[in-house]
Each structure stands twice: as structure tokens, then as C-alpha cells.
N, C-alpha and C positions, 0 to 999 in steps of 0.2 A: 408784273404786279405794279397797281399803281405807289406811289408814296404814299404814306400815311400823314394826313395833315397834321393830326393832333396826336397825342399820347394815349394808346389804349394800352393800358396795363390792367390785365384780366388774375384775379384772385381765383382758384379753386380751388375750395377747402369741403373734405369728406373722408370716411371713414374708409380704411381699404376696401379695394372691389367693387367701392359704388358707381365706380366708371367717369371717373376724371381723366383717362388716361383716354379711352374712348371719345371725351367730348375734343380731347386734344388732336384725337385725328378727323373728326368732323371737322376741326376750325381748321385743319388743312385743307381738307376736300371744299370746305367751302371759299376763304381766302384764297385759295391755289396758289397762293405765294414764290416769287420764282427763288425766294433762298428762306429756305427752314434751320435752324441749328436748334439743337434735340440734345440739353446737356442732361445728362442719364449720371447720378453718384456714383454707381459700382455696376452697372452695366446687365443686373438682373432683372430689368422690367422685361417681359416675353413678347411685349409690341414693336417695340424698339431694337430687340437682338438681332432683324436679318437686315437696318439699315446701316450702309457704307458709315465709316466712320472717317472723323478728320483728326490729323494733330493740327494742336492752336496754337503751337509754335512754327506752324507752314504760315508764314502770315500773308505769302501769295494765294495762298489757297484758301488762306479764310476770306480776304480780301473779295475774291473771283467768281468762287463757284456759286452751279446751281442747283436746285433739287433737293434734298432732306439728306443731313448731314447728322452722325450725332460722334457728340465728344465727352470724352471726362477729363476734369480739372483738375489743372498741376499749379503750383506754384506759381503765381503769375499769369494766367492763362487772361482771370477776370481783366488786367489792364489791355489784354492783348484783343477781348471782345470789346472793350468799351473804344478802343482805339480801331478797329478794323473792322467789327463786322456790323453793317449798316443797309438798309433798306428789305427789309426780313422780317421775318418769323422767329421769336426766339423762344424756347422752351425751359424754364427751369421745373424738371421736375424733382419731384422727393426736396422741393427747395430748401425745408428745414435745414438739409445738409452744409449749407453753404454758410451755414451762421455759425457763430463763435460760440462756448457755451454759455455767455452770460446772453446772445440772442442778436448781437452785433454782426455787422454783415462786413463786408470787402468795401473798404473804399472806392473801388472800382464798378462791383458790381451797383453799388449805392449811385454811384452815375450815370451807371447803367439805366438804369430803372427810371431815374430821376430826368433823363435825356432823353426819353425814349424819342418824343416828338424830333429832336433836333437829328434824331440817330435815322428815323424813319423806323421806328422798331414799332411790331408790337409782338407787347412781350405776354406770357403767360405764365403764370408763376403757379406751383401745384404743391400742396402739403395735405398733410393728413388730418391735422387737429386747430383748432383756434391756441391751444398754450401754446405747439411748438412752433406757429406763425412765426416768424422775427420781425418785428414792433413797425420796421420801417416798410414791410411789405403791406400792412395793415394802412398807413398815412399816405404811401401813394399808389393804391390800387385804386384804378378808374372804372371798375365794373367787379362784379363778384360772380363767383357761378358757387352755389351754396347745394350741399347737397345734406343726408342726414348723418351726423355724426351723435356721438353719446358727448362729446364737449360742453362747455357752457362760451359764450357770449360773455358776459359778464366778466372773467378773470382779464378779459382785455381791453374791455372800457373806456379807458384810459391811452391804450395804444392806436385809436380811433380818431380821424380828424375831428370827428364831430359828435355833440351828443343825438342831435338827431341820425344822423346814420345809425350810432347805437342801436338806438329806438327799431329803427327801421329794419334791422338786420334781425336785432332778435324776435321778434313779430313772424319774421319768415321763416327762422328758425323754429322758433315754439308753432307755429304752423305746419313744419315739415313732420316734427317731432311727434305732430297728432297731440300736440295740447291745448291747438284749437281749430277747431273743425270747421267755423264759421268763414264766411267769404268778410275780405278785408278789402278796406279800403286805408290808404294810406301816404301822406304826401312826404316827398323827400325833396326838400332842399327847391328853390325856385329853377334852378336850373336842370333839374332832374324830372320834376312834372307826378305827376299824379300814375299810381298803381294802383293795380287791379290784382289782388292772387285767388286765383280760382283753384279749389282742389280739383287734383287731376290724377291721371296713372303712373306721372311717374314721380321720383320721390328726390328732386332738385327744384333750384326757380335758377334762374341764368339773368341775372339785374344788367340791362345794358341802357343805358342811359333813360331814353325816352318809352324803351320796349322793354317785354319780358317773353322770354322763353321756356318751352318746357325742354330739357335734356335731350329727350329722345330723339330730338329731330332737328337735320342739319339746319345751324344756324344762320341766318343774311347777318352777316355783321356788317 
């Protein structure tokens, strides 16, 4: 795997089922990354059950290996990714999990996230809903994969770098939602450039910087 120049920290927010876990193993297939780690809450996602698992207090082994790992988090685990595991693929899913209940994250993992470039990381972060997002996943997610949820947009506004992102998010959103049918046009930000959303078959947009994607189909990131 090459390094990652910049920071891509990938948001996927949808309703269960609608295949967020799916798009996570696309963005394997297609990055082929030669180190995956796949942190799983409680270890019941059925995609994830038959891969090798690590403890991330082996910190040779988190260190070393390669291939798709997945782990669940102990006490201290997050100081022990932000310190050791670099030039990879890292998956938080069911990430809500990782937050505190007022929505506050790990110091660590917060560096995480926040370092990805210096780390060589990209990371992917997956939740179900816009309310249970935590605030700081929202300010530095560098790309979105949107799929349809019954959430609102709007309760999180505020936890948005931007009000034109705002804007621009929920446009896709009330698009996916089927509350408006019409093809859009829409500019995000000078460094982001001009969209295009055309209705299609399947029922996500995958916002990566200069392009857009439908779900269904392995992504070129």
C-alpha cells in the first residue's frame, strides 16, 4: 500500500442494513491495503465474525502485521492505536460506541482521527444516525458516504465545520429521502468544486472530494 498523502477520514452515516458494512468491504477490495484493523464493539457484526482477531496490547503485533485484523477495545487500547498502528486501514464501526454519553470521544482516539495524515491512516468511521454521530466526527470527516436514514440533518448544524457543508448535506439528504426528485446542482466550498446528483438505483451518494459515487460499485478512491 502506498502512503496516504493527506487525511481521508470517510463518514458513513445510515440506517441499519442499508449497507455501510458492505461499502467497508469494497473500500478493502479496492484500496487493498496491506494493514486493515476492523475495531468491531461487541463483536456481532456477521461480516466481520470469521476475520483473525488481534489483542492491542500485543503492540509487536499491532506494530507488524498484515492483512485484516479485527479487535475490541479495552481500556487504553485507543492510546495504544494512536501510538502503534500506522500506514493502514482503520475501521471504526458502530463508532457511536466509542463516545462518552454526553458525545465526547477518547483523547486518543480524538488524535487519532485528527493525525490521520501524519499516521498514514485512512480511517473510516460508521454510525447509524446523524444525533448519535459524536460532534467531533462531524468537524473532521473529509468525505461522507450518506446513505438514507429517518434522522434530520438539522439537530447537528452546529456540530458541522461549515454552514455551507450544512447546506450541502442536507440537499443530498432531502434528495435521498425522495423530497426532491429534481436533478441538482450544487457548489461546495472552492476546494471541493462543483456536484452533480443525478437520481439513480441505488439509495446512497458517496461525496469524495472532487467526484461522486453511487454505493453499488467498487469505489477508485
Amino acid at each position: 500500500m502506498e502512503p496516504f498523502e493527506r487525511a481521508y477520514n470517510y463518514l458513513a452515516i445510515a440506517a441499519q442494513g442499508a449497507g455501510k458494512t458492505t461499502f467497508a468491504i469494497n473500500m478493502i477490495k479496492t484500496l487493498r491495503p496491506l494493514r486493515v484493523l476492523v475495531l468491531d464493539p461487541d463483536g456481532m457484526e456477521p461480516k466481520w465474525q470469521r476475520l483473525p482477531e488481534i489483542e492491542l496490547s500485543d503492540i509487536q503485533t499491532l506494530r507488524t502485521f498484515t492483512g485484516i485484523r479485527k479487535a475490541y477495545i479495552e481500556p487504553g487500547d485507543f492510546a495504544r492505536i494512536y501510538q502503534h498502528f500506522h500506514n493502514g486501514l482503520l475501521i471504526l464501526d458502530d463508532a457511536a460506541n466509542y463516545a462518552a454519553e454526553d458525545g465526547k470521544l477518547d483523547k486518543n482516539l480524538k488524535k487519532t482521527i485528527r493525525r490521520s495524515r501524519q499516521k498514514r491512516l485512512f480511517i473510516l468511521m460508521i454510525t447509524h444516525n446523524f444525533g448519535d454521530t459524536p460532534p467531533f466526527m462531524f468537524r473532521f470527516a473529509s468525505d461522507y458516504v450518506l446513505y438514507y436514514t429517518e434522522d434530520a440533518i438539522e439537530k447537528r448544524k452546529s456540530d458541522l465545520p461549515s454552514y455551507t457543508r450544512f447546506q450541502y448535506i442536507k440537499k443530498i439528504i432531502d434528495h435521498i429521502s425522495g423530497f426532491d426528485e429534481i436533478k441538482m446542482r450544487w457548489k461546495y466550498g472552492k476546494h471541493i468544486g462543483k456536484k452533480e446528483l443525478v437520481a439513480g438505483v441505488y439509495d446512497a451518494y458517496i461525496i469524495h472530494h472532487m467526484k461522486q459515487f453511487f454505493p453499488g460499485e467498487v469505489v477508485k478512491l
